[in-house]
Structures are given as C-alpha cells and as structure tokens.
C-alpha positions as CSV (number, residue, x, y, z in Angstrom):
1,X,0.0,0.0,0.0
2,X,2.7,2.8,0.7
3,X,4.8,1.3,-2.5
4,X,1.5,2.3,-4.2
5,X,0.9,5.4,-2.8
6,X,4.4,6.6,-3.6
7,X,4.5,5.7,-6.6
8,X,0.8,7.3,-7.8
9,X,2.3,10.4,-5.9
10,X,5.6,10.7,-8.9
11,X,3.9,8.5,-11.5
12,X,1.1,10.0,-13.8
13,X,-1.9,8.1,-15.5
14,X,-1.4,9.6,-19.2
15,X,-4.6,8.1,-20.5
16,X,-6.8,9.6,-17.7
17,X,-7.5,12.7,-17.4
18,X,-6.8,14.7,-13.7
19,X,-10.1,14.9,-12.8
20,X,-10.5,11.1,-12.6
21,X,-7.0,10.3,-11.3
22,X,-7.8,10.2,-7.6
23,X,-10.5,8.3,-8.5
24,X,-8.4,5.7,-10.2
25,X,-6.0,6.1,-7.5
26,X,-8.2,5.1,-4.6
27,X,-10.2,2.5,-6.8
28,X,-6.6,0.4,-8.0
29,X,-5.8,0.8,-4.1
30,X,-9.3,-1.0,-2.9
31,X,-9.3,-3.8,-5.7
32,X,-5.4,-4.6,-4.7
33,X,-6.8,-4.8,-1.1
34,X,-9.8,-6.8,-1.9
35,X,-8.1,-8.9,-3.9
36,X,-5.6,-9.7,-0.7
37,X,-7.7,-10.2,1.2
38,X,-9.3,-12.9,-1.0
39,X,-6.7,-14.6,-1.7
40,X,-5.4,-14.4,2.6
41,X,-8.7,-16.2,2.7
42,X,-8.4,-18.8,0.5
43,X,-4.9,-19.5,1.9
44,X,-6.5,-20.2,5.4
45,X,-9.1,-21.9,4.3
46,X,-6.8,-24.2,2.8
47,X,-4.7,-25.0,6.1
48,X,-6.1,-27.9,7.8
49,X,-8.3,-26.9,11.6
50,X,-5.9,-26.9,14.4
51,X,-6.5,-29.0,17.2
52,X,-5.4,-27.8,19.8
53,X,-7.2,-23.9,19.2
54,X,-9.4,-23.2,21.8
55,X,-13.2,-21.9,21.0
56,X,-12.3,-18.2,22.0
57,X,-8.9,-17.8,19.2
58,X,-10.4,-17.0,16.3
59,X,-9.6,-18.9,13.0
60,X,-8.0,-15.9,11.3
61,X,-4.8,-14.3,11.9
62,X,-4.3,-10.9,13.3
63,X,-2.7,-9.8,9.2
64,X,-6.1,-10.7,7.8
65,X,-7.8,-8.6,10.2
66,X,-5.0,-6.0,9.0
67,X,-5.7,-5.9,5.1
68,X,-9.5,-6.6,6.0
69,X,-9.2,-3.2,8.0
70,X,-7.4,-1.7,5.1
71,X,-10.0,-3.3,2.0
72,X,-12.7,-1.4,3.8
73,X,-11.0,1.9,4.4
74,X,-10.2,2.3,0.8
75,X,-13.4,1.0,-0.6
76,X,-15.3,3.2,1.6
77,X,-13.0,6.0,1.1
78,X,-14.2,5.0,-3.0
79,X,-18.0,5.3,-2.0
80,X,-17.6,8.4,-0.4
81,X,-15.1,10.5,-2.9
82,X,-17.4,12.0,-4.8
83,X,-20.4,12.4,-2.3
84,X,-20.3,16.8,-2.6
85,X,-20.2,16.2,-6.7
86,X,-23.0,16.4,-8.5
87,X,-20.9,17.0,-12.0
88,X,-19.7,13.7,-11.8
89,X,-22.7,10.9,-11.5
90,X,-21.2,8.0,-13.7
91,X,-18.3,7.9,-11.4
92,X,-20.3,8.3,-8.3
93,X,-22.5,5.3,-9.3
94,X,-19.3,3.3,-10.4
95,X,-17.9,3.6,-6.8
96,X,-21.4,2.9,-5.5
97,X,-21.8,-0.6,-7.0
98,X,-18.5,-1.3,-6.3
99,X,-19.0,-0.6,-2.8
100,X,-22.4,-2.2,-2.7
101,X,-20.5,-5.5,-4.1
102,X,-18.0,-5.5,-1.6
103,X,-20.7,-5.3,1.0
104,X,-22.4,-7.9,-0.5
105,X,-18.8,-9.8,-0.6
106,X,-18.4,-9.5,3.6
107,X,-21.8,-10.4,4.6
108,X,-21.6,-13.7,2.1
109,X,-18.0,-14.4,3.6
110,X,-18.3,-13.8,7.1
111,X,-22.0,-14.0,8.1
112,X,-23.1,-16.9,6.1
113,X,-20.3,-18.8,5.6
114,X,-18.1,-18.4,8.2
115,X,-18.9,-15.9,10.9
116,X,-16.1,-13.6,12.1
117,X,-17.1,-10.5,14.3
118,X,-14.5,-8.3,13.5
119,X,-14.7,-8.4,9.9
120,X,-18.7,-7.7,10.5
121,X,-17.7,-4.3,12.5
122,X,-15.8,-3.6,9.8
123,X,-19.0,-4.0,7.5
124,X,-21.2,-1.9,9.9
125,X,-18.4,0.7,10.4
126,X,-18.3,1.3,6.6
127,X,-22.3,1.0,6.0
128,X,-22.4,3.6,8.6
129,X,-19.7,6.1,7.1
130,X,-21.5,5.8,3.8
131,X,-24.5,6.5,5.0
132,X,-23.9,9.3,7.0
133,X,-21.6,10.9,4.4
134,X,-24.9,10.2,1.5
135,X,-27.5,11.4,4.4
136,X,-25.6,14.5,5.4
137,X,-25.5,15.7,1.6
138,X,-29.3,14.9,1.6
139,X,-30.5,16.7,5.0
140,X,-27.7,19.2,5.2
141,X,-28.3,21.1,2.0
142,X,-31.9,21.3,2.5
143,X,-32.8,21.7,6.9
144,X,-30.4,24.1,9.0
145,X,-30.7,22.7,12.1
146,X,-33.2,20.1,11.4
147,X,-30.5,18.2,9.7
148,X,-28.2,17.7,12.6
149,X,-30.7,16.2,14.6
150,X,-31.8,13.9,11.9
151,X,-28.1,12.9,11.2
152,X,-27.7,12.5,15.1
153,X,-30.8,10.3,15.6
154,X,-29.7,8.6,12.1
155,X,-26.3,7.8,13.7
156,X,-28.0,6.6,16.4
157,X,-30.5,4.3,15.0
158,X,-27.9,2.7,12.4
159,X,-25.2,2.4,15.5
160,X,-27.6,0.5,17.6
161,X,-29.1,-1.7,14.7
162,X,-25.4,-2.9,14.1
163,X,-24.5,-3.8,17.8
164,X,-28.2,-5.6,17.8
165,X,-26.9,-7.3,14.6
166,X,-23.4,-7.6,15.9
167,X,-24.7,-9.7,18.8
168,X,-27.0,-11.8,16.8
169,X,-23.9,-13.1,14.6
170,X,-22.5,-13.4,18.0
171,X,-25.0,-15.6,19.3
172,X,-25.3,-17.6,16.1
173,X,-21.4,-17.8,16.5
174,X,-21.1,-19.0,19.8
175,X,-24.3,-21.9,19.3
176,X,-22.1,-23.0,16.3
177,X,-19.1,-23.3,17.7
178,X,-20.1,-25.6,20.9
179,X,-18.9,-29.2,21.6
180,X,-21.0,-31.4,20.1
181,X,-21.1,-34.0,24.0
182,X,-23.2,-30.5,25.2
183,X,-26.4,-30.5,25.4
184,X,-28.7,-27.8,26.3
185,X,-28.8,-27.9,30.1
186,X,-25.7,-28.6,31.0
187,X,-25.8,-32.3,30.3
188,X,-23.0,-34.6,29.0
189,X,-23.8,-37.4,26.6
C-alpha cells in the first residue's frame, strides 16, 4: 500500500484525465486490497483446523484482520469520494456498485459462511460512514438545524441496529461453535 501510494504520488496516469485520477487512485488501491484479502482467505481456508485452538482464538490471523481493516478503508474511502459532486454521476454510481459488491462480498463471507465479528464491524463501520456521508448531503443542504438532529438520531439508530446485529452473529457464533457431548442444560452425553 505505501509502494503504491508513492508511486501514484511521482507516476502520472497519461490516458486519464486529472479529474478522474484520484478516482483511479483510490479504486486500484481498494481492488489490490480486496483482492488480498481474497486470496489471505483462500490461503487459510486451505490450512487444515488446528486442534489444539481453543473456542475463544479466532480462525484468522491478526494480518487478515489488517488488510480486512485496510479493504474497507479504501473501498469506503471510493464510495464516499465523490459524495459533494454532483458533475460527476457516472463515477459516483461506479464507486457505488462497487462498494455495494463488496458489502455484498463481507456479509456472504463472514455472516453466512463463516462468521467472524470483526470483519462484521468492519461492514457496519463502513455502511455507517456511507450512509452518514450520503445522508448529510441529503439533510444538510436542505434543513439548518433540522438536519443535525436527523443525522444525530440517524447515527443513532444505524449504530444501535449494528450492535443488535453484531450480537446476533454473535450468538449464532457462539451456538455454532459448541462441543458437540453439550447438550442444552448442562448435560454430557
């Protein structure tokens, strides 16, 4: 990531013009992420379930939580670039789907098919940046005050929804991941 962002800093994109270039920037930045992350994935998935990991160490290292953490800082940092421009819609819609298809991507991966809480706060954390970001242009340019308390009780509601959601996964995590002798009650087979 900083080899990249050094080089875009000295190198320019001759067949795009300079309006689109941070655009390009931040969107080859995301899909190298993304793609890292995919392929970390497939990598672990790969290595055969240790025995001796407890229930409580999760099944990813603390690197995948690392280019995780970055994919979703430059792919919402992509969804949100062009949020105060309304000359540019084609790009704004680009960056949209792309976003939207990442999000997609996270809950598939680590609500359905293997649940991992951190990479789901990373989801929320993201849904909720965009969000705001989309919802301030909305109520911002239209209410004085009025908008701040919609954007507070907005921030509110979306924060709460993804801790309820958060703790669901949670729960679904924790009943998955019991010893199959355990019983509910507290009895042993």
């Amino acid at each position: 990531n900083t080899g990249l962002i050094l080089y875009f800093g000295v190198m320019d994109f001759t067949f795009v013009s300079y309006f689109y270039e941070g655009v390009l920037q931040i969107g080859v930045l995301a899909a190298v992420n993304f793609v890292a992350l995919n392929l970390w994935l497939v990598f672990i998935d790969r290595q055969p379930p240790s025995v001796t990991l407890s229930r409580f160490k999760s099944e990813l290292d603390w690197s995948a939580y690392v280019v995780g953490l970055l994919s979703s800082h430059f792919i919402t940092y992509l969804a949100i670039l062009y949020v105060f421009d309304d000359a540019n819609i084609l790009m704004t819609l680009i960056a949209l789907l792309l976003w939207m298809s990442w999000c997609g991507f996270m809950v598939w991966r680590f609500y359905w098919y293997r649940i991992n809480l951190l990479m789901l706060t990373y989801l929320c954390g993201s849904v909720i940046v965009v969000v705001m970001f989309w919802a301030g242009k909305l109520f911002l340019d239209n209410f004085d005050m009025g908008g701040f308390l919609i954007l507070a009780l907005l921030l509110i509601g979306m924060s709460s929804a993804a801790v309820v959601w958060l703790r669901h996964a949670a729960r679904l995590n924790s009943e998955n991941n019991l010893p199959s002798a355990v019983v509910k009650g507290g009895n042993y087979e």
